[in-house]
C-alpha positions as CSV (number, residue, x, y, z in Angstrom):
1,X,0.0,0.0,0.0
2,X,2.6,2.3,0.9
3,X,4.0,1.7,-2.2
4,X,0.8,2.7,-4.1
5,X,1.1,6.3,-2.3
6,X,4.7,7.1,-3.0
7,X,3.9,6.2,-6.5
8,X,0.8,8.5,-6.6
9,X,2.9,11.1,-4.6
10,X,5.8,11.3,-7.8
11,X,3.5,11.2,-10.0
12,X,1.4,14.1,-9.1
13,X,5.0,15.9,-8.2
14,X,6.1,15.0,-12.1
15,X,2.6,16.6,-13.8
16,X,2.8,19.4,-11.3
17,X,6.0,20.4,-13.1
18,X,4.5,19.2,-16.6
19,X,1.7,21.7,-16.2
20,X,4.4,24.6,-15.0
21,X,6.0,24.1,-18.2
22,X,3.0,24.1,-20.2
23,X,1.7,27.4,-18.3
24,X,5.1,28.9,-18.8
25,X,4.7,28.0,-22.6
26,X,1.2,29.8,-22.9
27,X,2.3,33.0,-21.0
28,X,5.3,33.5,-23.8
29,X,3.0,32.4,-26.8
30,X,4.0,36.0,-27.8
31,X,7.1,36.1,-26.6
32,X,9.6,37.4,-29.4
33,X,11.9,34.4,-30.1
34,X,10.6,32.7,-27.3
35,X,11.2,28.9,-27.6
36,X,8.7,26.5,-26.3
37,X,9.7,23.4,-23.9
38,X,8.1,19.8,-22.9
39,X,8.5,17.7,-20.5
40,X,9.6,13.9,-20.5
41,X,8.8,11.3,-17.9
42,X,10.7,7.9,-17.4
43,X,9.7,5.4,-14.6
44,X,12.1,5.3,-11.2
45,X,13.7,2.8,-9.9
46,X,11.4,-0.6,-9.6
47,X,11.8,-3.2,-6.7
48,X,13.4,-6.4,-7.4
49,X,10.7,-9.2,-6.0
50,X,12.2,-12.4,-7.7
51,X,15.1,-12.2,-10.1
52,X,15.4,-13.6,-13.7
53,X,15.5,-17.6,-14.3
54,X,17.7,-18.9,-17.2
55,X,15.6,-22.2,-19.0
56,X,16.6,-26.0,-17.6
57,X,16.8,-29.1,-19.5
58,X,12.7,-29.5,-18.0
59,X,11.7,-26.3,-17.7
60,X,11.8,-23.0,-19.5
61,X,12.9,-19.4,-18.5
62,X,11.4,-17.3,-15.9
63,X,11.5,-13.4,-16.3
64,X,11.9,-10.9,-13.6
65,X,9.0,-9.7,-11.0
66,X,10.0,-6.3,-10.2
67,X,7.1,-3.7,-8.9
68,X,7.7,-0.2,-10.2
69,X,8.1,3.0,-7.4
70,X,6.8,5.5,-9.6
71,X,8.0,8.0,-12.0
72,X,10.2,11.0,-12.4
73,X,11.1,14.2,-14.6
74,X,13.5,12.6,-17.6
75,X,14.3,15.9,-19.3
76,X,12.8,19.3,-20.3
77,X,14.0,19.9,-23.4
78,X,14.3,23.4,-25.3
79,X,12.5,22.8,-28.6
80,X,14.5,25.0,-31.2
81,X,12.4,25.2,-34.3
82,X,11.8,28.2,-36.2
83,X,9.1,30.4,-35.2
84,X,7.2,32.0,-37.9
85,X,8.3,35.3,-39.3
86,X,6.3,38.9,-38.2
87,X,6.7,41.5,-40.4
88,X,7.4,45.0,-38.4
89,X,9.1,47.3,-41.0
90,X,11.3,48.4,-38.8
91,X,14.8,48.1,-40.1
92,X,16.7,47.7,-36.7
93,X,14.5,44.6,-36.3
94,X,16.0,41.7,-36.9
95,X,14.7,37.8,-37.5
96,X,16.9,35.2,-38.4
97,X,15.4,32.6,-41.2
98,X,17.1,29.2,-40.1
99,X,19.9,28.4,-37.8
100,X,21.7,30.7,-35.2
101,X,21.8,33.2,-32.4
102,X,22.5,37.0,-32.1
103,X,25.5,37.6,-29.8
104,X,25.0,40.3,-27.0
105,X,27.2,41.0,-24.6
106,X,26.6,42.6,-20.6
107,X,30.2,44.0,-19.9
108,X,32.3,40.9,-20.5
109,X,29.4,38.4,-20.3
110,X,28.2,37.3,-23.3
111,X,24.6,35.8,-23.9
112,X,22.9,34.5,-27.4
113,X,19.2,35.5,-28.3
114,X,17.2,34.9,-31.1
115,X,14.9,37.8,-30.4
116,X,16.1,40.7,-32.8
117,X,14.2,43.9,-31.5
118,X,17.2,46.1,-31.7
119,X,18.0,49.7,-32.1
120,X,20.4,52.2,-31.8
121,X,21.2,54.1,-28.8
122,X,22.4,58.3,-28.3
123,X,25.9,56.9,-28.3
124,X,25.5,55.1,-31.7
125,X,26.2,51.6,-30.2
126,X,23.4,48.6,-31.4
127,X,21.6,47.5,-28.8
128,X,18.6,45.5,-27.3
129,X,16.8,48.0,-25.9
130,X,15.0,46.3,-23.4
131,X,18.5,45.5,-21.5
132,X,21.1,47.9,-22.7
133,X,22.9,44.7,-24.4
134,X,25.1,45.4,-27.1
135,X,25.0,43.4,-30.2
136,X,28.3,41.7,-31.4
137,X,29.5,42.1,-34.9
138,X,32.9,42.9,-37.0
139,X,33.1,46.7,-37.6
140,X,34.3,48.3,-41.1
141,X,37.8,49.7,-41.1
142,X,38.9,52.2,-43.8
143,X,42.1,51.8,-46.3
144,X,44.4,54.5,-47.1
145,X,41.9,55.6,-49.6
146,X,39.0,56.1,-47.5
147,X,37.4,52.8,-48.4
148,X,35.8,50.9,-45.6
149,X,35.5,47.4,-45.2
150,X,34.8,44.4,-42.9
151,X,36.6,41.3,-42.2
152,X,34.4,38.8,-40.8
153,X,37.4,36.6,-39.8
154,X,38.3,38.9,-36.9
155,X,37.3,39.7,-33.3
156,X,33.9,40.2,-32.6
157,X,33.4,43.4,-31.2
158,X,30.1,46.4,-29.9
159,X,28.6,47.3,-33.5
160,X,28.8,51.1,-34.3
161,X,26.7,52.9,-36.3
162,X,27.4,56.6,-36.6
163,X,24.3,58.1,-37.5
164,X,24.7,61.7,-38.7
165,X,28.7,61.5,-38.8
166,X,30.5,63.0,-41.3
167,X,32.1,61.4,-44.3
168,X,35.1,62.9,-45.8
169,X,35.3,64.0,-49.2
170,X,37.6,61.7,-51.6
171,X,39.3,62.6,-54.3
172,X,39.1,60.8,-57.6
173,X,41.5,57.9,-58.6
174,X,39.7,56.6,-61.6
175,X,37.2,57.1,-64.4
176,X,35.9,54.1,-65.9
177,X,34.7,54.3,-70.2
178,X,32.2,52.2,-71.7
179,X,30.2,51.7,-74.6
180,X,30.6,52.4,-78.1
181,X,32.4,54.7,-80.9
182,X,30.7,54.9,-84.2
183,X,32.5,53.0,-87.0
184,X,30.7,54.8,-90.0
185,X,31.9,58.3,-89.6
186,X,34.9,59.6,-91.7
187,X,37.9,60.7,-90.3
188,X,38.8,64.2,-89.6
189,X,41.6,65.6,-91.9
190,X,44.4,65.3,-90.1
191,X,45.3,69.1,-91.5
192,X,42.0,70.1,-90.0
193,X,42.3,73.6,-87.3
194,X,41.2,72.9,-83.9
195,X,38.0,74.8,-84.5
196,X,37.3,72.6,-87.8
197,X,37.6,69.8,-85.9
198,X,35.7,70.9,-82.8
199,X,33.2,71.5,-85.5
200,X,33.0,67.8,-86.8
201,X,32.8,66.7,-83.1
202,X,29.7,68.9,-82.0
203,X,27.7,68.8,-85.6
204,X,24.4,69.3,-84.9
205,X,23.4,67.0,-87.8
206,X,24.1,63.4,-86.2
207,X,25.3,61.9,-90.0
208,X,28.3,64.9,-90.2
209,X,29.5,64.3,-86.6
210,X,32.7,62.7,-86.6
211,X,33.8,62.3,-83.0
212,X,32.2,62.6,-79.4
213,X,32.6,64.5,-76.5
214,X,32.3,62.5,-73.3
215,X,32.0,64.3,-69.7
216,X,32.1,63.4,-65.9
217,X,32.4,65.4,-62.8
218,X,35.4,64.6,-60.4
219,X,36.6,65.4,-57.2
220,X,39.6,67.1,-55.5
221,X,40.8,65.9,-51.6
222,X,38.7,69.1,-50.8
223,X,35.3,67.4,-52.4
224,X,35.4,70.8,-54.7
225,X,34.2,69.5,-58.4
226,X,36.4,69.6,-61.6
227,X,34.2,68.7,-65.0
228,X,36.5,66.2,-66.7
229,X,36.0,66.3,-70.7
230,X,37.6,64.1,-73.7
231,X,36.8,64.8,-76.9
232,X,37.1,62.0,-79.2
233,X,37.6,61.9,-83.2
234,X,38.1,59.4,-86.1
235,X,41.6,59.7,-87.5
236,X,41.9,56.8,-89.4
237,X,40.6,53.4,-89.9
238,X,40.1,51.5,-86.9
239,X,42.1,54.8,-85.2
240,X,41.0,57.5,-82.4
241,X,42.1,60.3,-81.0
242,X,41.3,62.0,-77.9
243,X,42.1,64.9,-76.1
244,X,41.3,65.7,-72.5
245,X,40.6,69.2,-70.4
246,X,39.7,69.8,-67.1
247,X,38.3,72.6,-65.3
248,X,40.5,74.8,-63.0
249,X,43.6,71.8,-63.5
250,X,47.2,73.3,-64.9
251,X,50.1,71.6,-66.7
252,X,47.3,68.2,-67.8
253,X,49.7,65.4,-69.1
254,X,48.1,62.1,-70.4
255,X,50.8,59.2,-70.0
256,X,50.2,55.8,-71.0
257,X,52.7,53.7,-68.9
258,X,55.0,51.5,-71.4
259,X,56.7,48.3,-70.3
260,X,59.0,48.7,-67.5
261,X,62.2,51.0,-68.2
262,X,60.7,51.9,-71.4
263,X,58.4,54.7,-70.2
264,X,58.3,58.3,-71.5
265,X,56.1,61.1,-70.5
266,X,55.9,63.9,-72.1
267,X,55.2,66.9,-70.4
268,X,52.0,69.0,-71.8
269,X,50.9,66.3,-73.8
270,X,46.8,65.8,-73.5
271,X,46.2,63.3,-76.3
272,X,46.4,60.0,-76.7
273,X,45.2,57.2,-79.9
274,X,43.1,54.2,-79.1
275,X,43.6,51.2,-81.7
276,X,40.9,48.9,-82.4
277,X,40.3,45.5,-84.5
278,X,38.1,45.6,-88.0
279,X,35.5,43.9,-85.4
280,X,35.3,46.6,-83.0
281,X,37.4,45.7,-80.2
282,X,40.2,48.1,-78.2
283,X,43.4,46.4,-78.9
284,X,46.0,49.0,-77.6
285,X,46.5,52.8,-76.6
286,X,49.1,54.9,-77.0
287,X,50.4,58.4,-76.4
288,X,52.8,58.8,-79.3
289,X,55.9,57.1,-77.1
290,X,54.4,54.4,-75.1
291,X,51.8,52.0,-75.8
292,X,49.7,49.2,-74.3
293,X,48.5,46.1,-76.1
294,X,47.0,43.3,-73.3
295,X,45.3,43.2,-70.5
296,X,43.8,46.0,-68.7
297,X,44.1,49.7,-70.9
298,X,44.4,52.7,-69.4
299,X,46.3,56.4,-69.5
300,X,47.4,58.1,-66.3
301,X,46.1,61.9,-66.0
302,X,48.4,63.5,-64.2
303,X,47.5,67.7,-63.1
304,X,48.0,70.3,-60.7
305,X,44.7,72.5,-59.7
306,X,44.8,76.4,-58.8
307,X,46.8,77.0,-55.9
308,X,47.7,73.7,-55.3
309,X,51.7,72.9,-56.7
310,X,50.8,68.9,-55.4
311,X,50.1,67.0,-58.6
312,X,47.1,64.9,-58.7
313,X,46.2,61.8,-60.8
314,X,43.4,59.7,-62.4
315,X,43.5,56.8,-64.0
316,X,41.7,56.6,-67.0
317,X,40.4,52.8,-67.5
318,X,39.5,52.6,-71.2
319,X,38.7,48.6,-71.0
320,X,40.3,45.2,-72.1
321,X,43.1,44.3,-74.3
322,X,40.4,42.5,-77.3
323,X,37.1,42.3,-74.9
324,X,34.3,44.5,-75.4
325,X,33.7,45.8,-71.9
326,X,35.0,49.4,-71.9
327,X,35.1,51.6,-75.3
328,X,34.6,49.7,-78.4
329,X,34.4,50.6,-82.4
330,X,30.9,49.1,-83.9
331,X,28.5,50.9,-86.3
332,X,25.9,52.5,-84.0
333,X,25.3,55.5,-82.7
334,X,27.8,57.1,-80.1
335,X,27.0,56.1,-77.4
336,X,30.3,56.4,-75.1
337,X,30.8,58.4,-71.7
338,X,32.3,57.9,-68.6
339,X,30.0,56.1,-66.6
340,X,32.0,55.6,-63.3
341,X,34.5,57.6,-61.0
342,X,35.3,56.9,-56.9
343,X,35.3,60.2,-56.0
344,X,32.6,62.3,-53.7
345,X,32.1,65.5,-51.8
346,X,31.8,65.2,-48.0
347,X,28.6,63.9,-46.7
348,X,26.4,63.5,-43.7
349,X,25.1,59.4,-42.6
350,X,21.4,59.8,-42.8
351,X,20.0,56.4,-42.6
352,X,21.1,52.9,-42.9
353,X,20.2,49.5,-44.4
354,X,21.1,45.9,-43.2
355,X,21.4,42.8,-46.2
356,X,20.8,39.2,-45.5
357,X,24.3,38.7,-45.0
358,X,23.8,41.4,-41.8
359,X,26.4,43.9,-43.6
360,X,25.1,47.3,-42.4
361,X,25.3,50.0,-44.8
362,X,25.4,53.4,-44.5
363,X,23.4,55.5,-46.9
364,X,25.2,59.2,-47.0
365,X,24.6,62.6,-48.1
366,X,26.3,62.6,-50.7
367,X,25.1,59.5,-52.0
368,X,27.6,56.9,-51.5
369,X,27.2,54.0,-49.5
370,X,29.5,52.2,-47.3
371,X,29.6,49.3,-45.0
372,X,29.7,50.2,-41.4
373,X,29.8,46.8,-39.9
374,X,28.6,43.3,-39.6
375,X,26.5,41.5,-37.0
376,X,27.9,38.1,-36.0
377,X,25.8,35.4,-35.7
378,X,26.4,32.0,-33.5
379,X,25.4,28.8,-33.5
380,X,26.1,25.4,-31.6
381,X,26.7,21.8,-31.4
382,X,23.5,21.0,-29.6
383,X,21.4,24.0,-28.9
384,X,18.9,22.4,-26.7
385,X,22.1,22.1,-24.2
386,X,21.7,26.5,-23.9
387,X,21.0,27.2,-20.6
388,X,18.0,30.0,-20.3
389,X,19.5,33.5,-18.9
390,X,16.0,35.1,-18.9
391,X,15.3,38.4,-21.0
392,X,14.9,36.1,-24.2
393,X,18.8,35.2,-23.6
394,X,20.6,31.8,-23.4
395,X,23.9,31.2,-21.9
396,X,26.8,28.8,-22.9
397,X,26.5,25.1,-20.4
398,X,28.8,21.8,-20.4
399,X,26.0,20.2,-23.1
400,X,25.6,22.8,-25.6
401,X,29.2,23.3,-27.0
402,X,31.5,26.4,-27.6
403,X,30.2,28.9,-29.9
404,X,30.9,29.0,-33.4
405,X,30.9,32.1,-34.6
406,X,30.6,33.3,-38.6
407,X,28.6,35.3,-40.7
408,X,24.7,35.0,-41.5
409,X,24.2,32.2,-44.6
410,X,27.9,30.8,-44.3
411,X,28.7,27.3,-42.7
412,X,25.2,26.5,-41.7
413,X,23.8,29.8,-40.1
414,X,20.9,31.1,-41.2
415,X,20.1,34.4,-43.1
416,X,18.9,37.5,-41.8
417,X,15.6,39.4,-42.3
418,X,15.4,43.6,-41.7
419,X,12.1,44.6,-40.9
420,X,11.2,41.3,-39.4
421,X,10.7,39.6,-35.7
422,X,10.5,36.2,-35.1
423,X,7.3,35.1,-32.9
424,X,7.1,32.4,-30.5
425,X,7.0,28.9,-31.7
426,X,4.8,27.9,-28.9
427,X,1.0,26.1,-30.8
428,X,-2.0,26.8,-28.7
429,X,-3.4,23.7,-29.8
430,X,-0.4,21.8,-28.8
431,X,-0.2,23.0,-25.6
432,X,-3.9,23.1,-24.6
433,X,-4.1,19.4,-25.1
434,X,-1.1,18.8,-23.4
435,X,-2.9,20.5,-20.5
436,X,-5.7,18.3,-20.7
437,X,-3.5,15.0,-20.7
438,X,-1.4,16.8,-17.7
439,X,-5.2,17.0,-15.8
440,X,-6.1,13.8,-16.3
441,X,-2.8,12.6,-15.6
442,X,-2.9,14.5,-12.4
443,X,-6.4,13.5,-11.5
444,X,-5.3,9.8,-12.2
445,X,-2.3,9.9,-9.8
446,X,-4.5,11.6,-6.8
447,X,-7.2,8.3,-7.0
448,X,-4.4,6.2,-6.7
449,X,-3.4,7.8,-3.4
450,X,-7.5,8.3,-2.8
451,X,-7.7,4.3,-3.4
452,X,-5.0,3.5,-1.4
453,X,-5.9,5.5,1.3
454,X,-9.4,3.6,1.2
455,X,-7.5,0.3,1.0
456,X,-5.9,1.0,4.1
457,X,-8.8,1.9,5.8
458,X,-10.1,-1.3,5.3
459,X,-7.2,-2.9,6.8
460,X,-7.5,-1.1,9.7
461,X,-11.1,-2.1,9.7
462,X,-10.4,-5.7,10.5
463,X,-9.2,-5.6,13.8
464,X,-13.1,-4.6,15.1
């Protein structure tokens, strides 16, 4: 009898802590990144009342009689699937689509979440609002030439994100050409005055033109702008000239670089003759001493601007040794300009945007864009071993395994969604008929001890 009670006893003690867990799942069913839990039972030890028999020549094998002393808690385990995806549009709100954690960090204790309301606090760090927890990532460094970058491969660090800082202006390196130079126009007569053959450029009748004028802004260390012009004309078959001018620049020398020990540059010289196939493609460029047949073709501009005795230079990238992919010869309408140059005035951060890879980019002013950092995600050998920290956080215990740490959608991590927050993964309909197995379960274990108890009673009875 007294074994009947004990057994009732554990098991109302063991659905007790079922139902905890299920109320605990239903009070975070809108818990952001809230992970639901269940409970496992396994019996206890059972009482040995007559051990195992092997069979005998006349009789056969006897199995064990053993009387069971109830049942106890066998794990609550963490169940880690993904919960469905709430759209917000809020960019500092984060949802990760598959594997992974966020990394936040208290001080020099370090925590993992999967709940993603973040923002950015009046000192420009990223944090979880709620706690003051800073979110981990790789910030972007800048190069020599202003460029900023991030290596994923280093130490995780606080994320920054300097709204409203200021962006220096950078001066222009490059100027990439593209597109085409039209074949079907004669050449201009290589006796021809400069104003004849500014004339044949600019025609106003498309059919007389014989060259084109191509023109891109660019940009001193100052961010002050320099209109950079090249005037292009036919002067032979499958042969161009061109002829550059900038605004405000002195002493403009174009200089093709030779091979090495074999270069010459000629002071004052602004012209230089681009060679192509019968096909259309750029096969070399020269300015009358140096040339360049293969690979990638380009003339250095080298200047000095008003009041300035530093020289300056920009490279101008004219395309591939026989490729079409920068200025080619076909017959078609002119159609070539400079379409790209790295330079930019300085600028003011005004808002930023986070990719799937969590790169966040800042969106400036002046309209360039540059990475300002990346947010680090984590993920583990068994996740389920995570110990809760509370506030939505886990912590690092003996059965989960040290973190691994990468960048979202490499080695198994999952991707991450701006403007998104990922909602509990508890199911109402799970966990309300859980709750009514946990009653009956309950109720079940309390007639046992009610039976017993009666049982007893009648013992006791016998003695009248």
């Amino acid at each position: 009898m007294m074994r009947t009670l004990y057994s009732g006893v554990s098991g109302l003690k063991n659905h007790q802590i079922r139902m905890d867990v299920v109320s605990n799942n239903i009070s975070n069913v809108n818990t952001t990144g809230f992970k639901s839990e269940r409970v496992n039972f396994q019996d206890m030890i059972s009482q040995l009342m007559q051990g195992a028999a092997e069979p005998k020549a006349n009789v056969g094998g006897v199995n064990p009689k053993q009387v069971g002393l109830g049942s106890m808690v066998a794990a609550i385990d963490k169940l880690m699937t993904q919960g469905a995806l709430q759209t917000t549009g809020k960019n500092t709100d984060l949802a990760i689509a598959g594997e992974g954690f966020f990394i936040v960090k208290d001080g020099d204790k370090e925590f993992y979440t999967r709940a993603g309301a973040f923002d950015v606090d009046k000192d420009g760090n990223f944090v979880n609002p709620a706690n003051g927890m800073k979110v981990q990532g790789w910030n972007a460094q800048k190069d020599a030439k202003g460029n900023r970058s991030v290596n994923p491969a280093g130490q995780i660090e606080d994320i920054y994100i300097p709204l409203y800082a200021k962006e220096p202006a950078k001066e222009t390196s490059f100027v990439r050409f593209k597109s085409n130079l039209n074949s079907a126009v004669q050449p201009v007569p290589a006796g021809a005055t400069d104003e004849e053959r500014y004339a044949m450029i600019t025609a106003a009748d498309p059919k007389q033109r014989r060259g084109h004028i191509t023109s891109i802004v660019t940009y001193d260390d100052q961010g002050r702008e320099h209109t950079l012009k090249v005037y292009m004309w036919k002067s032979d078959t499958n042969k161009w000239t061109a002829s550059v001018s900038m605004t405000n620049a002195e002493q403009l020398t174009v200089d093709v670089l030779g091979p090495a020990g074999q270069n010459t540059t000629v002071p004052g010289n602004t012209r230089f003759e681009l060679s192509f196939t019968p096909d259309g493609k750029l096969t070399s460029v020269s300015d009358g001493t140096d040339a360049q047949q293969d690979g990638s073709l380009a003339a250095n501009l080298s200047f000095r601007l008003n009041g300035n005795p530093e020289v300056r230079n920009i490279q101008l990238r004219l395309g591939q040794a026989g490729e079409v992919d920068g200025i080619t010869q076909f017959s078609s309408d002119f159609t070539t300009k400079a379409v790209e140059q790295d330079g930019y005035t300085m600028g003011y951060m005004e808002s930023f945007v986070i990719d799937p890879s969590g790169v966040i980019t800042g969106i400036f002013s002046n309209g360039v864009q540059q990475p300002l950092a990346q947010i680090a995600l984590a993920n583990f050998t068994n996740p389920e071993g995570l110990t809760k920290a509370g506030d939505n956080n886990f912590m690092v215990s003996n059965n989960s395994g040290d973190p691994l740490v990468g960048e979202a959608g490499i080695a198994g991590l999952g991707k991450i969604n701006a403007g998104f927050l990922e909602m509990s993964n508890v199911d109402l309909a799970d966990q309300f008929t859980d709750m009514i197995v946990t009653q009956r379960g309950f109720q079940a274990n309390s007639r046992s001890i009610t039976t017993a108890d009666q049982m007893i009673q009648e013992l006791l009875g016998l003695k009248r």
